[in-house]
C-alpha positions in Angstrom: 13.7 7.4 6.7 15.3 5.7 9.7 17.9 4.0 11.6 16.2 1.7 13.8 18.0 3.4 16.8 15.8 4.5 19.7 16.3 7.8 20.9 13.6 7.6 23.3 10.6 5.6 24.9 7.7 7.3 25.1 4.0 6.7 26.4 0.2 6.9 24.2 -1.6 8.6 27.3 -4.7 9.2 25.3 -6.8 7.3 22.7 -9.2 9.1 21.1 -11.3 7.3 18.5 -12.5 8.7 15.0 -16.5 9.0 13.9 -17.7 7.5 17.6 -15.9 4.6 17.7 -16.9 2.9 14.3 -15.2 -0.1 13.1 -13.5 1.4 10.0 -12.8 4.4 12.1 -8.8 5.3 12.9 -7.8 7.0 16.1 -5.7 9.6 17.1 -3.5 9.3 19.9 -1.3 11.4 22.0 2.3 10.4 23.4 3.8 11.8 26.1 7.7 12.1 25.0 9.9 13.7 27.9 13.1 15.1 26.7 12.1 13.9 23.1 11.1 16.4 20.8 13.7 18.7 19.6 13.9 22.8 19.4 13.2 22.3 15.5 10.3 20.0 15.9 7.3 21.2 14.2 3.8 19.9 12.4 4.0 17.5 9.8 7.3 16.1 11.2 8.0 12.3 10.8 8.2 10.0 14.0 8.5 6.6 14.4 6.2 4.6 16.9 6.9 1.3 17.2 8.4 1.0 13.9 5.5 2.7 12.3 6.2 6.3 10.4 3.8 9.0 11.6 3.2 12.6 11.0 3.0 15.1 14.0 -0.4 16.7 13.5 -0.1 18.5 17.3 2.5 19.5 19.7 2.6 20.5 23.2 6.0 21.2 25.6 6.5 17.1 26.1 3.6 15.5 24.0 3.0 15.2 20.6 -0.3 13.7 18.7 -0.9 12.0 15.6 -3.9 10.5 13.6 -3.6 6.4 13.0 -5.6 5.4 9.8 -8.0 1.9 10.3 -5.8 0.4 7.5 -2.5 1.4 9.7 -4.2 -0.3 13.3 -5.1 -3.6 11.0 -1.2 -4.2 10.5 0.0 -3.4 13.3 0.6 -4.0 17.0 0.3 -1.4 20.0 -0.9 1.7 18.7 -4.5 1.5 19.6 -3.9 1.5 23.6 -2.1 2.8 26.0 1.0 2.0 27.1 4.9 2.5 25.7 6.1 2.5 22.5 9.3 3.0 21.3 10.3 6.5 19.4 12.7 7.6 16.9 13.1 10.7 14.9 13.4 10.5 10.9 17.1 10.9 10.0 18.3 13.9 8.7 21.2 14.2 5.8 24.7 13.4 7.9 23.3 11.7 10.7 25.0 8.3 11.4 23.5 5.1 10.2 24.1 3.7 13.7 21.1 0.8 12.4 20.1 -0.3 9.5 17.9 1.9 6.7 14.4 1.3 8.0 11.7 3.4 6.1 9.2 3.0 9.0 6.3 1.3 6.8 5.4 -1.8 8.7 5.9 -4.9 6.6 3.6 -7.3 8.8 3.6 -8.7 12.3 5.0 -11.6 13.9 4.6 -13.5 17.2 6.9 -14.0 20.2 7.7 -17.6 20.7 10.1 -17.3 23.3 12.1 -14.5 25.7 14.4 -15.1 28.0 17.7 -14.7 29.7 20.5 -16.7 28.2 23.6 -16.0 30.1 24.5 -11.8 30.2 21.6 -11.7 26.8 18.4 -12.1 26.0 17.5 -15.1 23.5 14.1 -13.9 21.3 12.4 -16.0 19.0 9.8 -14.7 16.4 7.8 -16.9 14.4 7.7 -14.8 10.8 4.7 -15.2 8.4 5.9 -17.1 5.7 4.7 -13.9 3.3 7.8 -12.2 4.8 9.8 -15.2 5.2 11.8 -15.1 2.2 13.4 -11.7 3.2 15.1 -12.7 6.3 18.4 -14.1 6.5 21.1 -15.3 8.8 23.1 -12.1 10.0 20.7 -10.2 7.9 18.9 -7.3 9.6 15.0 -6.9 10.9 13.0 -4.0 12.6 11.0 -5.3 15.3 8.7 -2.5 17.0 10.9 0.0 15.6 14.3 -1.6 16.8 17.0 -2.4 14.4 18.4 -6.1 15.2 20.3 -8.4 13.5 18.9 -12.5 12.6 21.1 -14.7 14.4 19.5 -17.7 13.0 16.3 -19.1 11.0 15.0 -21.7 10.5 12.0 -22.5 8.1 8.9 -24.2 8.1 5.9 -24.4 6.5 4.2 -21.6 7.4 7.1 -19.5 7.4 9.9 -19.3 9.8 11.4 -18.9 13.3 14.3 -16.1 14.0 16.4 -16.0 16.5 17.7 -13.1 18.0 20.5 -12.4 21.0 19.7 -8.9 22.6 22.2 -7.3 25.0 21.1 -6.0 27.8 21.6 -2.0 27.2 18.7 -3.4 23.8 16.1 -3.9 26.5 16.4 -1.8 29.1 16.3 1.4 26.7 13.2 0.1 24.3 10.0 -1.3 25.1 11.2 -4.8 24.3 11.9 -5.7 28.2 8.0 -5.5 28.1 7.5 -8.2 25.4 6.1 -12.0 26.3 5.7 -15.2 24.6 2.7 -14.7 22.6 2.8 -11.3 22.0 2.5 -9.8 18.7 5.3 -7.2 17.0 5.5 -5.4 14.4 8.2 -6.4 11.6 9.8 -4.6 9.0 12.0 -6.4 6.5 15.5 -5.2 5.3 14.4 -2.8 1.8 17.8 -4.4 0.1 16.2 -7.4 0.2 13.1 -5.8 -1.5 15.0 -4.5 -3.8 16.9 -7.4 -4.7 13.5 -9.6 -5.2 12.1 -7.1 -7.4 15.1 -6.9 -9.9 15.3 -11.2 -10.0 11.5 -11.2 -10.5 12.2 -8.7 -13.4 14.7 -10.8 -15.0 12.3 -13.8 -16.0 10.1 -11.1 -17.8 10.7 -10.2 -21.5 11.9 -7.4 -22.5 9.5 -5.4 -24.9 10.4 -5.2 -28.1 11.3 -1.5 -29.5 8.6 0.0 -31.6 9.9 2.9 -34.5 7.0 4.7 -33.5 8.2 5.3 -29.9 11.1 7.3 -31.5 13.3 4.0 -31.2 15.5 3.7 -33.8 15.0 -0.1 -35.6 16.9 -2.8 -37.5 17.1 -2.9 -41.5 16.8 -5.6 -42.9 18.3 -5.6 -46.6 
């Protein structure tokens, strides 16, 4: 589990592909992290990069490595070259929930439409795939590579929506958002209230199954 609250940017230095390359091959990368890893850090630790969870499989002094699956580089964006991502520890009981709760399980990805200045903030625009737009809401809260944010407006279309986001400047400069452009794809995770909540309606227009005695439920009598 997560916050959605950098702690740290960090950089894939290395790209190393499974089974020579094949196309249903995953990869395993390495990520210079200075200053990130803690005393306590160890193998099999959870990390998220870019909003995605992943387990520490190898650890130097100011690096760490992990494997990405095939199925994990299909849905999502920026793990499969180098460059920077963003990083954030798993939360541990009686951290604060600075964020939002963010299980790091990437949800789908979206596309930049606009980013730019707008006064002392930053105006971004993601158009949402409309499999996803259901889920977002105004003043609701999105992960976008791995950053909590709040949805400061949407507006819906056909094949999905359009968010709007205000980002303050301290936002950018300390994630790898400053590097995003118009076009660019990110990686989205959706608010797991929500999930929750559409689960529970969708179970209300299903009927309940009828007791059966030989269960051990206890039936009516008729006389």
């Amino acid at each position: 589990m997560f916050t959605g609250i950098v702690a740290a940017v960090g950089k894939i230095v290395s790209v190393s592909p499974f089974n020579h390359g094949r196309e249903d091959s995953g990869v395993h990368l390495v990520i210079q992290a200075d200053g990130f890893l803690r005393g306590s850090s160890k193998l099999g630790d959870s990390i998220a990069i870019q909003g995605a969870c992943m387990t520490v499989v190898e650890l130097g002094p100011d690096s760490f490595g992990v494997d990405v699956s095939r199925e994990s580089l299909n849905l999502t964006a920026g793990l499969d070259a180098p460059g920077e991502v963003n990083l954030e520890h798993a939360l541990r009981m009686g951290d604060t929930l600075d964020g939002h709760l963010v299980s790091g399980h990437v949800d789908g990805l979206g596309t930049v439409r606009l980013f730019e200045p707008a006064g002392e903030s930053w105006d971004l625009r993601i158009h949402v795939p409309a499999n996803l737009a259901k889920y977002l809401a105004y003043k609701g809260s999105i992960t976008v590579n791995g950053v909590s944010l709040t949805v400061n407006q949407v507006d819906d279309h056909a094949a999905g929506c359009e968010i709007r986001i205000n980002l303050i400047p301290h936002t950018v400069q300390v994630t790898t958002l400053k590097h995003i452009e118009a076009g660019d794809r990110v990686n989205l995770e959706i608010d797991m209230i929500a999930r929750y909540v559409e689960r529970m309606v969708g179970l209300q227009h299903v009927a309940a199954p009828v007791p059966d005695a030989r269960d051990g439920a206890v039936g009516r009598i008729d006389s």
